[in-house]
C-alpha positions, 0 to 999 in steps of 0.5 A, a space after each residue: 252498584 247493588 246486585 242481586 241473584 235470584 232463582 225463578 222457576 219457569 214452567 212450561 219450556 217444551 225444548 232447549 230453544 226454549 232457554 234462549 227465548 226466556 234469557 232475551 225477555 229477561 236481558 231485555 229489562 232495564 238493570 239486568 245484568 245477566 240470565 241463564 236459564 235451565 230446560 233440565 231445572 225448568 229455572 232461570 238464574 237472574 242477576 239484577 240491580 234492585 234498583 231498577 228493575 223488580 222480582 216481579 218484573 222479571 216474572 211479568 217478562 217471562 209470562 209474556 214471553 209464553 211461559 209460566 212462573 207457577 206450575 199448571 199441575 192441574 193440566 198434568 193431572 189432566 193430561 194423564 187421564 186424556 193419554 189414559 183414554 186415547 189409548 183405551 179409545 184406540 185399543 177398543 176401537 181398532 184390536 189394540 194399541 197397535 191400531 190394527 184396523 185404521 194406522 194406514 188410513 189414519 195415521 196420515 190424518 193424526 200426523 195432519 193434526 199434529 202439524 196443525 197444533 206443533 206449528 203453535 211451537 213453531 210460531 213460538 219457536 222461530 216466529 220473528 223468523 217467519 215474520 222475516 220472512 212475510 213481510 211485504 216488500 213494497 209490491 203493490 198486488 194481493 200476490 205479491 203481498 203473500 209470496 214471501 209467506 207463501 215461498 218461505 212455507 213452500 221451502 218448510 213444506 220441501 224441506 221436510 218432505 225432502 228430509 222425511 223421504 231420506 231418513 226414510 230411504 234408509 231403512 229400503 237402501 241398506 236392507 235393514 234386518 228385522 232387528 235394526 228395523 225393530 230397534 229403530 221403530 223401538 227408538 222412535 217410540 221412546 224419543 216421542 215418548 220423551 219429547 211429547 213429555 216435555 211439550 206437555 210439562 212433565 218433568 221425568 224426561 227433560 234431562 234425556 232432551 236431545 240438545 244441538 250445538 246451535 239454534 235455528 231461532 237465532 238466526 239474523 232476521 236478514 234473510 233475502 230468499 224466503 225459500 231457501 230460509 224455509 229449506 233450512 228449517 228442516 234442520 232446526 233443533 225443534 223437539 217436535 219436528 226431531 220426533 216427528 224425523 224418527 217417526 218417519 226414519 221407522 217406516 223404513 219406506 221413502 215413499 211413506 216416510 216421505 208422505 208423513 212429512 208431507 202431512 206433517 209439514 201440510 199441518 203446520 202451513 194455516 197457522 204460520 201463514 196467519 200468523 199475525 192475525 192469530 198473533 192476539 190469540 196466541 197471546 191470551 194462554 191457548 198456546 200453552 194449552 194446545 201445545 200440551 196437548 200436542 204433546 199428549 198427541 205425540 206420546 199416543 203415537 210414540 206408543 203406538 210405534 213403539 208397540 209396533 217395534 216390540 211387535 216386529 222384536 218377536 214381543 208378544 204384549 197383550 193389546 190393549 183391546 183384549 185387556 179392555 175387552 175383558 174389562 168391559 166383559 166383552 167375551 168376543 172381542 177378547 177371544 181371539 181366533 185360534 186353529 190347529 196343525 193336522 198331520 199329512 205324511 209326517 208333515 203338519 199342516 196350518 192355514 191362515 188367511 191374509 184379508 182385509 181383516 188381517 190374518 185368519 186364525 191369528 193363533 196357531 197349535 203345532 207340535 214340537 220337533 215335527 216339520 210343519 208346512 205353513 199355508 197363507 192364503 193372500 186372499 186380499 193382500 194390502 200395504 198391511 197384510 202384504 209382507 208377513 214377518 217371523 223375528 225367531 224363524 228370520 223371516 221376512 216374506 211378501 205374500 202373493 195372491 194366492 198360495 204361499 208356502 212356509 216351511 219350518 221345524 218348530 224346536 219349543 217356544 211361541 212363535 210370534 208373527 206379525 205384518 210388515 209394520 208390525 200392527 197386525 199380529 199373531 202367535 204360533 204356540 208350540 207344544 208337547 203334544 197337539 192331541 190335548 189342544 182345545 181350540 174352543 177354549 179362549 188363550 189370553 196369551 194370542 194377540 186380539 184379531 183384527 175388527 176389520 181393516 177399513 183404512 188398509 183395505 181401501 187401496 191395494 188389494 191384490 187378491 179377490 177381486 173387491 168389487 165380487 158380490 158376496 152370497 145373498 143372505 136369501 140365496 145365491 141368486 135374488 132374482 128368484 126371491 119373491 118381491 113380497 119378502 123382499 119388501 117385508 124384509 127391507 121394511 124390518 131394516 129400515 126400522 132397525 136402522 131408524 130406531 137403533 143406538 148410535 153406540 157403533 157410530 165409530 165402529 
């Protein structure tokens, strides 16, 4: 009996489940003797009888089955420049890649999104198990015909939450240092990085891929409870779902890693619900398109939270806002706030403001070996601004509305600051002598200041009473301006409004 071997090359596997899908659509052939297929060498050794069955055979049966024979090199070229411009897009329209004015709000909506697109890998992934798992088992009613979708992504959706708020938990119950907190948000970072590589072809990290003893995708498609079948998908090896656990794991927070799963999981429900009516769709190459530039979703976020890590490390990084800024020529945004100690019975005094636009001056000047006496004003205090660390001082401290007081003696070298999370920043510069400190002049080495705090204003504030009006630009009390001027003045803004650029639509 003849036989041959031969070494086809399979482009587009996003995990190691992946091997499994491609060995079944190739056994599945007539005088295939075996198939071993490779995630690290995106390959698959065939062993076949010439006789029945074709090299092109076997090709035909992986692009079928989802994946590609010949490398989509085009897709990659074009996914570097799509990572390139989010990361300039996030960096200028919220004070860097640590998206200073907007994480909190949007995040949630961005984790959203990237459900919606991983649940086309879920669908590819485990499909006939959700398939299992909808069919209608004879009821007769319109419910009875979507209960078992509905129970099986029920028990998906609890699972992760369940999952999320745990590994979340983790950080809050074991009162993780600054340092393990940095670590793990570090972490995360990289293995997002490395995972939204994978699902978006690059081949630079497909050997550091985490590879689990078993698959989710090989269960028997036998199962009597949809729910409980939806519960165990929270413990799949899906690369996807994995990144997605240590993003939540670096919140260090039940309730916020316990709503990121949430909004995840929300994300992957329409698809898997409509599965079979998107099932011709899928076939016709949107998968691999989609799926790749999930992936490019989750290498932005992957860098987003590991800029987060470095900030909490104490790593000063420029943003990406001031190197777009000074790129762009835009002096204002690139400089960044900046004030000086003053000297009161030995002790040198600095201020800073915690509001809905971060912390004002975000770059302080103290002198070397005198005790300094750090005033922070909690004026509108948020889930952003509200806890303050210092890695080099071991510091980690919940701002009050009102006054708060720290206490230091700086001994050389930058002092860098950051919220909570790590997305709002500053530095403390120590130096020699204070009385040479030109605050006028611009310092590239201080973080860019916050453009604003929309998304982390909107909810908590704790300090200044939101709804306080502020001065007019007439006077204190508009009562006593006359009409005429009024209506000249809003007649001068309506036009304005009417006949302006909509180059700050996204501002």
């Amino acid at each position: 009996m003849k036989s041959r071997k031969e070494k086809i090359k399979v482009f587009d596997m996003t995990c190691v489940s992946c091997e499994l899908r491609v060995e079944k659509a190739v056994k599945r052939l007539n005088g295939v003797r075996n198939a071993l297929a490779s995630f690290n060498d995106e390959s698959v050794i065939v062993e076949y009888n010439p006789d029945l069955c074709s090299l092109e055979n076997i090709k035909d049966a992986i692009r079928v089955s989802g994946y590609s024979t010949e490398s989509s090199s085009r897709y990659k070229i074009a996914g570097m420049f799509v990572i390139a411009a989010a990361v300039i897009l996030i960096g200028s329209s919220s004070s860097g890649i640590d998206i200073n004015s907007r994480l909190n709000g949007a995040t949630y909506f961005v984790l959203f999104l990237v459900g919606i697109l991983t649940s086309i890998h879920c669908v590819g992934m485990c499909g006939g198990m959700a398939l299992s798992q909808s069919v209608n088992k004879g009821g007769k009613s319109k419910f009875d015909s979507i209960k078992p979708a509905a129970l099986y992504n029920a028990g998906r959706v609890t699972s992760y939450t369940v999952l999320g708020g745990i590994v979340g938990g983790l950080g809050s119950v074991f009162s993780l240092s600054i340092s393990i907190k940095a670590g793990l948000q570090i972490f995360a970072g990289i293995f997002m990085i490395i995972m939204g590589s994978n699902m978006s072809g690059y081949s630079l990290f497909k050997r550091f891929n985490i590879r689990l003893p078993w698959s989710a995708c090989s269960m028997k498609k036998k199962p009597r409870t949809p729910f409980l079948v939806g519960i165990l998908n929270g413990l799949m090896p899906c690369g996807p779902l994995q990144a997605m656990q240590l993003y939540a794991l670096g919140t260090g927070s039940i309730l916020k890693s316990s709503l990121s799963m949430l909004m995840f999981s929300l994300g992957t429900v329409p698809l898997m619900l409509g599965f079979g009516a998107v099932s011709g769709i899928l076939s016709r190459g949107y998968t691999k398109t989609l799926l790749k530039f999930s992936g490019i979703l989750v290498i932005v976020l992957g860098i987003v939270m590991g800029s987060r890590g470095l900030a909490l490390a104490g790593v000063n990084i420029p943003t990406v806002s001031t190197l777009a800024a000074g790129l762009y020529g835009n002096k204002t945004s690139a400089e960044s706030s900046a004030g000086k100690s003053t000297l009161k019975d030995g002790v040198q005094i600095i201020k800073m403001t915690a509001d809905d636009s971060g912390y004002i001056p975000n770059g302080l000047y103290v002198q070397k070996n005198v005790p300094v006496k750090w005033i922070i004003d909690g004026k509108a205090l948020n889930s952003c601004n509200g806890q303050i660390i210092v890695p080099s001082l071991n510091i980690q401290r919940n701002l009050q509305a009102g006054e708060n007081i720290i206490e230091f003696t700086p001994k050389g070298g930058d002092i860098n600051f950051s919220c909570g999370m790590g997305m709002i920043r500053g530095v403390i510069k120590v130096v020699d002598d204070i009385s040479t400190v030109d605050t006028s002049k611009p310092d590239s080495s201080i973080p860019a200041p916050s453009s604003g705090m929309p998304g982390c204003s909107m909810h908590g504030a704790q300090g200044e009473d939101s709804t306080t009006k502020a001065p007019s630009i007439y006077s204190t009390d508009l009562s006593k301006v006359e009409t005429a001027r009024l209506v000249r003045k809003a007649e001068k803004y309506i036009y304005a409004i009417e006949h302006a650029p909509l180059v700050n639509s996204f501002a």
